[in-house]
C-alpha positions as CSV (number, residue, x, y, z in Angstrom):
1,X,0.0,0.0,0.0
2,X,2.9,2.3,0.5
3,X,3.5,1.7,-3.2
4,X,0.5,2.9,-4.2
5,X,0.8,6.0,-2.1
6,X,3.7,7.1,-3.8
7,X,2.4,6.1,-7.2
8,X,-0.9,8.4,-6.5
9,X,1.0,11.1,-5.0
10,X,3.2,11.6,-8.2
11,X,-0.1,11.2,-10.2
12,X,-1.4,14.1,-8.7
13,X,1.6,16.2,-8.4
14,X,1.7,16.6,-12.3
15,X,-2.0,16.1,-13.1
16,X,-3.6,18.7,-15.1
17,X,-5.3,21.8,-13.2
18,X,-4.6,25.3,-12.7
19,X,-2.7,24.7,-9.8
20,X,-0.9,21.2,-11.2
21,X,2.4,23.2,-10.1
22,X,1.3,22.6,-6.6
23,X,-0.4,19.7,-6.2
24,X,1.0,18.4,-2.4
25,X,2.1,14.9,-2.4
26,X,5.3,15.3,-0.8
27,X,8.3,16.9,-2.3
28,X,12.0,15.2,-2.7
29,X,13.2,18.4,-1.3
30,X,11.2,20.8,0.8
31,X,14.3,23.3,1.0
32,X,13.7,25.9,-1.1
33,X,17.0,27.2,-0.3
34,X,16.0,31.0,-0.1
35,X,14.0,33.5,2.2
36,X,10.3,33.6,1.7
37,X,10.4,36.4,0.0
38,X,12.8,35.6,-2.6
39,X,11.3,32.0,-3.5
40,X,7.8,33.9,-4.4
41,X,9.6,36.8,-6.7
42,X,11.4,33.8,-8.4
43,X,8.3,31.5,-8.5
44,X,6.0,32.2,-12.1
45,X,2.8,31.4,-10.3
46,X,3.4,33.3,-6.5
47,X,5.5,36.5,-8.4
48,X,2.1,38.7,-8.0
49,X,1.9,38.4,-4.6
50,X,5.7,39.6,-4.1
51,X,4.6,42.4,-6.2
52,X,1.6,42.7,-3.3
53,X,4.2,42.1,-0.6
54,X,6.6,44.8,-1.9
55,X,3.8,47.4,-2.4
56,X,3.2,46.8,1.2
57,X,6.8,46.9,2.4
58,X,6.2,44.1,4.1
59,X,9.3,42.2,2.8
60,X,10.7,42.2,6.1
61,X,7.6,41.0,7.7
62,X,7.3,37.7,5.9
63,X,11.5,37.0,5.5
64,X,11.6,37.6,9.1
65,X,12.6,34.4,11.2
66,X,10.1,31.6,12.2
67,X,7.2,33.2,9.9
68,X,4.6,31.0,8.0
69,X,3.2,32.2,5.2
70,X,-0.1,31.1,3.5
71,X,0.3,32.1,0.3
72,X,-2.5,33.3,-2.4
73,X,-1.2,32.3,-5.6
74,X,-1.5,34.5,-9.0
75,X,-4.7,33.1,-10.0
76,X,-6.3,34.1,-6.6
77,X,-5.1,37.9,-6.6
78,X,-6.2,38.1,-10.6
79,X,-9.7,36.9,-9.6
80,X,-9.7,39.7,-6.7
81,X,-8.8,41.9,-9.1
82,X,-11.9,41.6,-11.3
83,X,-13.9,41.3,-8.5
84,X,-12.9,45.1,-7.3
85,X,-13.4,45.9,-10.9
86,X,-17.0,45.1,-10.9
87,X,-17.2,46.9,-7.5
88,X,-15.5,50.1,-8.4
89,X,-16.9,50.0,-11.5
90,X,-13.7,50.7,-13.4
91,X,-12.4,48.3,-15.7
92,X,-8.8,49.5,-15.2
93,X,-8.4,48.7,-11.9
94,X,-5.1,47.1,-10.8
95,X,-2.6,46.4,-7.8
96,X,-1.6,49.7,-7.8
97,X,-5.3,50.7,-6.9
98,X,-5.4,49.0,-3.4
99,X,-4.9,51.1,-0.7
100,X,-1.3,50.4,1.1
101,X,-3.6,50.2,4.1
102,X,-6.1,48.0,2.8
103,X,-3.2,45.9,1.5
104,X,-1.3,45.3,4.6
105,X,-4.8,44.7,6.9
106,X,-5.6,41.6,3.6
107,X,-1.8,40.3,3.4
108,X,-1.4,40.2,7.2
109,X,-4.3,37.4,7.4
110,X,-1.9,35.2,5.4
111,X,1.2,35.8,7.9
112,X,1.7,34.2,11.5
113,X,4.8,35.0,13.6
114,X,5.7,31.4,14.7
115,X,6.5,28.4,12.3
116,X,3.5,26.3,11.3
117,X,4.9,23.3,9.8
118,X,2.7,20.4,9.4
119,X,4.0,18.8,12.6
120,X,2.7,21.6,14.7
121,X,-1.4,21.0,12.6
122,X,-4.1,18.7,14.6
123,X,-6.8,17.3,12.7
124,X,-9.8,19.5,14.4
125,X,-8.2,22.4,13.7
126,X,-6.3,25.3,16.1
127,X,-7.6,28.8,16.5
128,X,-4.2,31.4,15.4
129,X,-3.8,34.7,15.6
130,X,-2.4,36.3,12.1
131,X,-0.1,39.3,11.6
132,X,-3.3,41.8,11.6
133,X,-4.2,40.3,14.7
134,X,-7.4,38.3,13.4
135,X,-8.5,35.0,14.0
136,X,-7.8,32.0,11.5
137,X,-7.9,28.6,12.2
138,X,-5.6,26.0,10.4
139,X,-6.0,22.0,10.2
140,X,-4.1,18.9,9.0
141,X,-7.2,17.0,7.8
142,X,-7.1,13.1,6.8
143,X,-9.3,12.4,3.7
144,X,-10.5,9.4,2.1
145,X,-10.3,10.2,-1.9
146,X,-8.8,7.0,-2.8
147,X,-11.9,4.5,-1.9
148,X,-10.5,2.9,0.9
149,X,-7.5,1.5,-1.1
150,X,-5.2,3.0,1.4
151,X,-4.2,1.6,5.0
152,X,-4.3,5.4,6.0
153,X,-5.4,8.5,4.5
154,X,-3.5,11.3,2.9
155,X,-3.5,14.6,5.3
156,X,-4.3,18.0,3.9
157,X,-3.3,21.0,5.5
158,X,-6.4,23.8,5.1
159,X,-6.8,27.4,6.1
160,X,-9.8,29.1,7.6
161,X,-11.4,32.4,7.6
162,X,-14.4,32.6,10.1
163,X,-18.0,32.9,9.1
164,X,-20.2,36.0,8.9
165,X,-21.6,34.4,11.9
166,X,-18.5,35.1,14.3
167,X,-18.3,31.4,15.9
168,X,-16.0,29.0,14.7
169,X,-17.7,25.7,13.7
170,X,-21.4,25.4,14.0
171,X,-23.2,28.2,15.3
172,X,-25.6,26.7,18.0
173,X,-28.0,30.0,17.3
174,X,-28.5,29.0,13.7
175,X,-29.1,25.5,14.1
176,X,-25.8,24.2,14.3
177,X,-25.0,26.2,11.2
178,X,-21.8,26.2,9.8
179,X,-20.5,28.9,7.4
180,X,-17.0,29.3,8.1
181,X,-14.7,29.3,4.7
182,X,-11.7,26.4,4.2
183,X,-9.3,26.4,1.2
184,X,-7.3,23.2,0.6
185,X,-3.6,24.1,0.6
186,X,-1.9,23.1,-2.3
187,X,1.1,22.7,-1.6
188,X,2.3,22.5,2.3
189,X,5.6,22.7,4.2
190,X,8.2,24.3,2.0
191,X,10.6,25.2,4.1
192,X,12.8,28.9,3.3
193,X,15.8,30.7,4.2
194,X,13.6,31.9,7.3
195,X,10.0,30.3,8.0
196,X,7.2,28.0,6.0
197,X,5.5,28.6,3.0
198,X,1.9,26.6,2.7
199,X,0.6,27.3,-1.1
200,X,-3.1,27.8,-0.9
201,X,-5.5,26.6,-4.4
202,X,-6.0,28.7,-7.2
203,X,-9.7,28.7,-6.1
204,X,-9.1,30.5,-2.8
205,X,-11.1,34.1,-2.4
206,X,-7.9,36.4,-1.4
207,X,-9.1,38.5,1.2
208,X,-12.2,36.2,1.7
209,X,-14.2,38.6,-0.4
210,X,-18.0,37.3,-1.6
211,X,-19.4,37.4,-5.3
């Protein structure tokens, strides 16, 4: 069975999505050699949110030691993008249209001051504080996607904003209600010059905005 672990997880590390770059299914090296910073300027698909970062001046911030990043890739911000397009009403909206303020409050939700590896992830989840000082709650999640051919699951690591409700799980107001929002994380435990770099899907709302 361990076999056919490895067999699936290369499968999925090159099959074809948007985010078949990152596709976690365990890396031969998890070393990326340089600070956090410096692997996303050099990365195709995570360059946009150094440009974000450095906008910010906030390169300090996530190179300094023991940080984890979460990281929204390109596909995420671009879709963020249009969204504020349709809100402003301007179709030439771009990066350089977000408030420095605005930008530091969003990319702060993405940054913790302590290194999150996967070791450090329980399977019902942990409450953290981000940089901007909000709530977010982060899991390493067994799942059953390969019809119990496997002796034990595959663990995901997923991030968590919290629901419009303001309780973490099910609300017990709403009838056990549960609207908080999880993104898979693509790609988990890359390890830089300074912290850890978890790679969040394409599909992830940055910001946690709401068509």
């Amino acid at each position: 069975m361990k076999y056919l672990y490895i067999i699936v997880a290369v499968f999925c590390l090159y099959s074809c999505t948007n985010d078949d770059y990152l596709i976690d299914g365990g890396l031969a090296d998890q070393n990326v050699g340089v600070s956090t910073y410096d692997f996303l300027k050099s990365h195709k698909q995570l360059d946009t949110l150094a440009l974000l970062i450095e906008k910010a001046d906030m390169i300090d911030v996530v190179n300094a030691k023991s940080t984890t990043l979460f990281a929204p890739n390109n596909l995420s911000i671009k879709d963020y993008i249009f969204h504020m397009r349709e809100i402003e009403e301007n179709p030439d909206y771009g990066i350089d249209d977000i408030p420095v303020a605005d930008l530091k409050e969003m990319l702060g939700g993405y940054i913790f001051n302590q290194s999150l590896d996967r070791s450090k992830l329980v399977k019902e989840g942990k409450i953290y504080i981000a940089n901007n000082g909000e709530e977010r709650k982060l899991s390493l999640e067994p799942v059953d996607q390969y019809n119990d051919q496997l002796d034990e699951f595959p663990e995901y690591v997923y991030y968590y904003f919290k629901g419009e409700d303001d309780y973490w799980g099910p609300n017990p107001n709403e009838g056990g209600n549960n609207d908080d929002v999880r993104t898979l994380v693509r790609t988990s435990n890359l390890i830089s010059t300074n912290g850890v770099i978890h790679v969040l899907q394409g599909t992830h709302h940055f910001s946690n905005y709401t068509d």
